[in-house]
C-alpha positions in Angstrom: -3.0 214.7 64.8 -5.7 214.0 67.8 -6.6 210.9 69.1 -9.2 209.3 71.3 -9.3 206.5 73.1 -12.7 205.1 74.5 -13.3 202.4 77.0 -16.5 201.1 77.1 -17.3 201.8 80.7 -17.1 205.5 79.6 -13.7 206.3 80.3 -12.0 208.6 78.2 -8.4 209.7 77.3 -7.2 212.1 75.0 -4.3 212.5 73.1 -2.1 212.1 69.9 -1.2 210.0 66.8 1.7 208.5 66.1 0.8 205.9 63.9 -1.5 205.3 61.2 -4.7 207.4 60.7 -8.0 205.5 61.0 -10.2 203.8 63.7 -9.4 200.5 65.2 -11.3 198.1 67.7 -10.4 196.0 70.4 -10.0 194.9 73.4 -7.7 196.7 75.8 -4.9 195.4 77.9 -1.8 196.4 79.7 2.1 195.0 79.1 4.5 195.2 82.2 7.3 194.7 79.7 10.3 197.7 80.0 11.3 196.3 76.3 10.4 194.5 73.4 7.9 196.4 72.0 8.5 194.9 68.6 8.0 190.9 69.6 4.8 192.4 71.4 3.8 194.1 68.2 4.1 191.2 66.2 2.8 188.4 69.2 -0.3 186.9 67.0 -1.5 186.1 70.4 -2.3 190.1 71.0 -5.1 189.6 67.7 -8.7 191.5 68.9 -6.5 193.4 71.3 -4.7 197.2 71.9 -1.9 197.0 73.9 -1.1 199.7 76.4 2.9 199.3 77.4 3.6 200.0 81.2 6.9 201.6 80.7 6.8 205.6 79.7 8.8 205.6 77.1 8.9 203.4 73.8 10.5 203.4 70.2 13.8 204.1 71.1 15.4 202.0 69.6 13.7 201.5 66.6 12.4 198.7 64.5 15.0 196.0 63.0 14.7 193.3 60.6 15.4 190.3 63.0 13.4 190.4 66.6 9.9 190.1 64.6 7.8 186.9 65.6 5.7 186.5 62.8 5.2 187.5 59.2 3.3 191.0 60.3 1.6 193.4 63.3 -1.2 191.1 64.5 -2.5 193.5 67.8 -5.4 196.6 66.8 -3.6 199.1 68.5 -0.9 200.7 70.6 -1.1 203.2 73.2 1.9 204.8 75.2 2.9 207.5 77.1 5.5 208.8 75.0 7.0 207.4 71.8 10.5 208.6 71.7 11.7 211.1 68.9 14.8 209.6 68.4 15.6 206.1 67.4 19.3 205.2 67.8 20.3 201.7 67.4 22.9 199.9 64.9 20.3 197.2 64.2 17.8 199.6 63.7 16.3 200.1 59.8 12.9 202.5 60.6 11.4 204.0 63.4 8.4 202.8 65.2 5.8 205.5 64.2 7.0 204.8 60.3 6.5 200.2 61.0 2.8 201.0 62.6 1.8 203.3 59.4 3.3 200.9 57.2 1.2 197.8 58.7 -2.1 200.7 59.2 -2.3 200.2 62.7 -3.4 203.3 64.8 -1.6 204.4 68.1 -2.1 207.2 70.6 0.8 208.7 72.8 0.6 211.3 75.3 -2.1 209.9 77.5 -1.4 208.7 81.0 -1.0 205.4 80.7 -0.7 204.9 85.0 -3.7 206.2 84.9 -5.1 203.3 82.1 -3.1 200.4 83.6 -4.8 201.1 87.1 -7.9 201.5 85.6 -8.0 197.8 83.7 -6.0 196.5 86.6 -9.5 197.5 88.7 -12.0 197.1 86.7 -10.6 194.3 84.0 -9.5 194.6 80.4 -12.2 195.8 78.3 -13.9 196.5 74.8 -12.5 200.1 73.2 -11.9 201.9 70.0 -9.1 204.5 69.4 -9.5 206.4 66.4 -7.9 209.7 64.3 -11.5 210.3 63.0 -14.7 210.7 64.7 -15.1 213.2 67.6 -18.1 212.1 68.5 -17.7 210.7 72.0 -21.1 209.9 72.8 -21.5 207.8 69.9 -18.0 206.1 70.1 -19.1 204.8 73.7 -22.7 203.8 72.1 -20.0 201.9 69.3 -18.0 200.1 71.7 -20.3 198.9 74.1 -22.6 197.4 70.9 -19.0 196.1 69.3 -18.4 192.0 69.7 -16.2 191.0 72.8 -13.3 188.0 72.3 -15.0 185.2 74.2 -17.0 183.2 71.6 -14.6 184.4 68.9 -12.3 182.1 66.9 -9.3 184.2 66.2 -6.9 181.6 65.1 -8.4 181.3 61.9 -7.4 184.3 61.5 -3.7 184.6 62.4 -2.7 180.8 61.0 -0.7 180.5 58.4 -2.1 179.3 54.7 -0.5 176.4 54.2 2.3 173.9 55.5 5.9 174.9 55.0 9.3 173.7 56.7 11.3 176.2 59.1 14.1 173.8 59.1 14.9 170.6 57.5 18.0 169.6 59.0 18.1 167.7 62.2 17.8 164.7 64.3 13.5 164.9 65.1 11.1 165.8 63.4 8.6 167.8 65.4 5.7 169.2 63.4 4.2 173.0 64.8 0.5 173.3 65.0 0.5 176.8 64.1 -2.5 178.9 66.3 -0.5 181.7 65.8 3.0 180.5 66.5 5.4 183.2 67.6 8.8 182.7 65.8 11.5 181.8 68.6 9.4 179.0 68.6 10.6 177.5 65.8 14.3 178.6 66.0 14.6 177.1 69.7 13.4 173.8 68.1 15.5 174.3 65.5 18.8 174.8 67.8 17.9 171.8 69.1 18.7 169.6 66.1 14.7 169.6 65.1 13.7 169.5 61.7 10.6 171.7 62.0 7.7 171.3 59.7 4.9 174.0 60.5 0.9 172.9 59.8 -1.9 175.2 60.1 -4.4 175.1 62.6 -7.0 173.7 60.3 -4.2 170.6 60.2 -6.5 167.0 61.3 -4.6 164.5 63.7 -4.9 162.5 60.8 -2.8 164.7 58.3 -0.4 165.6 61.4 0.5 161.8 61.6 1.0 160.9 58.5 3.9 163.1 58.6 5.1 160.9 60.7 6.5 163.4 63.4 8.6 162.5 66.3 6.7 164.9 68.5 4.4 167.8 68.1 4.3 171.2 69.5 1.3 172.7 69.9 1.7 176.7 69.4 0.5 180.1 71.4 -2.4 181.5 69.7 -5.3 184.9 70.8 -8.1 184.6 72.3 -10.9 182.6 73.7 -9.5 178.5 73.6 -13.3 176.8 73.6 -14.5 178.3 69.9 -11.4 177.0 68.4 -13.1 173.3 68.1 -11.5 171.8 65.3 -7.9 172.2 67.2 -9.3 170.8 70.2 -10.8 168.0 67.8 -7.1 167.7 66.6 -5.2 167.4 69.9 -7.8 164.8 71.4 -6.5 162.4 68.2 -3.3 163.3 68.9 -3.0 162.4 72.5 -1.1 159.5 73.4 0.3 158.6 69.6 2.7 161.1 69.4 4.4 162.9 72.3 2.9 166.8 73.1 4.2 170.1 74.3 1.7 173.0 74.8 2.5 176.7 75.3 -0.3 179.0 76.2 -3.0 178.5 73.7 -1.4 175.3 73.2 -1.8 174.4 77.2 -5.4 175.4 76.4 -5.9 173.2 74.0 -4.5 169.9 75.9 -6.9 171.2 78.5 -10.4 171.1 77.0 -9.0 168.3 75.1 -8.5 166.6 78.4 -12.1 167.5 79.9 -10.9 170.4 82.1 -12.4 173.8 81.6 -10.9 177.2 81.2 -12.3 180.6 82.0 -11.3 184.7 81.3 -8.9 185.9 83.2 -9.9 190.0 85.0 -7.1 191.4 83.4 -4.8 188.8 81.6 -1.4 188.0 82.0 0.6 190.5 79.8 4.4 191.1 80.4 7.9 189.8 80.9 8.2 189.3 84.5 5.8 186.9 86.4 7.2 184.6 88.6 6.2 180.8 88.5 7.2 177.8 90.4 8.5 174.8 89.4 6.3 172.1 91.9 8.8 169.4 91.2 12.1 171.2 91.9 11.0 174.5 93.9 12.3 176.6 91.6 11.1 180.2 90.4 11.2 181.3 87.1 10.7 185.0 85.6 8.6 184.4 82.8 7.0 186.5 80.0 3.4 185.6 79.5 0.6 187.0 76.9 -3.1 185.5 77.3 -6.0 186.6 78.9 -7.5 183.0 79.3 -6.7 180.2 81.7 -7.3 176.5 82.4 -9.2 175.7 85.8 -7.0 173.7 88.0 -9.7 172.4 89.5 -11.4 171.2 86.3 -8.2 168.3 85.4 -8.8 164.9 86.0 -6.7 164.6 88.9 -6.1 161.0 88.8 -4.2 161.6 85.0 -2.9 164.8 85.8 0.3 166.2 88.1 0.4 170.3 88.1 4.2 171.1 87.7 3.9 175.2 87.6 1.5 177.3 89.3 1.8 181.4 88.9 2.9 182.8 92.4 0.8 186.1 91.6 -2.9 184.8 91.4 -2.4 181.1 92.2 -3.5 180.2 88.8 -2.3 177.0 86.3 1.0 177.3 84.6 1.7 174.0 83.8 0.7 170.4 84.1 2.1 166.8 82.6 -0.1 163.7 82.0 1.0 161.0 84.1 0.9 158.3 81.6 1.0 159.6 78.0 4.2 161.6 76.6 2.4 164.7 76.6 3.7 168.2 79.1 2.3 172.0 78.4 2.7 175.4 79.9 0.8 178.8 79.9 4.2 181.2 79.7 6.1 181.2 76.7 9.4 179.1 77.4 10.9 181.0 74.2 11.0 185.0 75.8 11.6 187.2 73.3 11.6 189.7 74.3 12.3 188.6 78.3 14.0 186.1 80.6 15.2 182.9 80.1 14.8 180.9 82.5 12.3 179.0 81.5 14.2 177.8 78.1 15.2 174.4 79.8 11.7 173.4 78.7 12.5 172.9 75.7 15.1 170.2 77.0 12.7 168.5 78.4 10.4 168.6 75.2 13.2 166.8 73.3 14.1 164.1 76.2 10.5 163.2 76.3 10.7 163.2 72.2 13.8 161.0 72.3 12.7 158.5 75.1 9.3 157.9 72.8 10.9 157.7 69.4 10.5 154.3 67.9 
């Protein structure tokens, strides 16, 4: 079956189907990643978006039951160049075109995707729609130019989960998730780390959070725009300095506007499994996967409260900072991989030291 996909600068690229039949909108961005389609796939954090993977070939080795990081497919759309015919794999229990029909998300192979990832590396991710259906070009570039864009959107809402439930509940702390959209290595890397972890959804108060009495709370990756999602920033500014904090991505987002700095869009995003960042305090670099397409001005921290400990040796940007009096550190990259490097996983050490020094 054809597909289409339509920027909404114009652009065009033609080719076909290998997932579900239907239309889908969103905003279009590229992942560097060679593997882990799946833990892309199921990243809340890609919600509003249609991800156009890098690498040539993908599906390969099919879909298991175990690398998924979160209950479903959360991204619009998938685009590659070619989606591999055979899946061989002992984990393996379906193939990738069969997991996208099953969730109803659309994909497109067959296009050039070098062609694409330039294209958004130049001119910046963008509004599209990619669709089985209409043929109509003309009108699906009047479509996606009229269709809503991701800043001013609160997506969170959308990709929490309904109600509070424990991931673990054996363990030394107990650290309680703020779930924006929480991607599931999350929770087991806590949980290795002798954490009983209770999960609360982002409409959680710091009121509600607190009388759980938690030892320290984690503040989750989430999609989208950070400044919409006012009643988690509402939430971290009670938290802050009562109970010791750890941000990654949205969650560094959060602490940020919480803490009167500003964020802004990033071009293009950060979308892949191997940026380097550098630790300020040691010198070292990390390889680190990252997924947002929103950032936290450096220059917008109180500089008197706050020390930057990683900055992205790419673009410059923020990738971490720690308030120098209150028991609170976050990151933009995700200290957990999956799929990627882990080098970063020490962070997660140093969420549980800071957890330990401040338990009463």
């Amino acid at each position: 079956m054809k597909a289409v996909l339509v920027l909404e600068d114009g652009r065009i690229f033609r080719g076909e189907s290998f997932g579900a039949e239907g239309t889908c909108f969103g905003e279009a961005v590229f992942n560097t990643s060679m593997t882990g389609y799946q833990e892309i796939l199921t990243d809340p954090s890609y919600k509003g978006q249609m991800v156009c993977m890098t690498y040539p070939l993908i599906g390969n080795y099919g879909i298991n039951d175990e690398d998924v990081e979160s209950r479903r497919i959360f991204l619009e759309g998938f685009i590659v160049k070619e989606c591999s015919s055979i899946t061989s794999n002992w984990r393996s229990r379906r193939s990738l075109p069969d997991y996208l029909k099953e969730n109803n998300v659309p994909a497109i192979q067959g296009i050039d995707t070098r062609a694409l990832t330039r294209h958004l590396r130049l001119k910046g991710a963008m509004k599209a729609i990619l669709t089985t259906e209409d043929r109509d070009e003309k009108e699906l570039v009047r479509k996606v130019k009229e269709g809503p864009s991701l800043v001013g959107q609160d997506l969170v809402r959308t990709v929490t989960c309904d109600r509070p439930y424990w991931w673990n509940e054996k363990g030394k702390l107990k650290v309680v998730v703020l779930d924006c959209g929480v991607k599931y290595n999350i929770l087991r890397m806590l949980a290795l780390r002798n954490c009983r972890v209770y999960v609360m959804p982002s409409s959680a108060t710091a009121e509600q959070i607190l009388k759980e009495n938690p030892d320290g709370v984690l503040l989750s990756n989430g999609p989208g725009d950070p400044e919409p999602v006012a009643n988690v920033i509402e939430t971290v500014k009670g938290l802050t300095n009562k109970v010791p904090l750890f941000g990654i991505c949205l969650g560094q987002q959060m602490l940020g506007l919480a803490l009167a700095g500003r964020t802004f869009k990033l071009k293009f995003g950060h979308h892949g499994a191997n940026h380097p960042v550098k630790d300020l305090r040691t010198g070292r670099v990390a390889i680190t996967v990252q997924n947002h397409g929103f950032c936290v001005d450096l220059d917008s921290l109180p500089k008197q409260d706050i020390e930057i400990t990683h900055v992205n040796l790419n673009d410059g940007t923020l990738e971490g900072f720690r308030h120098k009096k209150y028991p609170l550190f976050s990151v933009q990259f995700h200290p957990e991989a999956s799929a990627g490097p882990h080098d970063a996983e020490y962070l997660f050490g140093e969420f549980i030291d800071m957890v330990e020094k401040n338990k009463k």
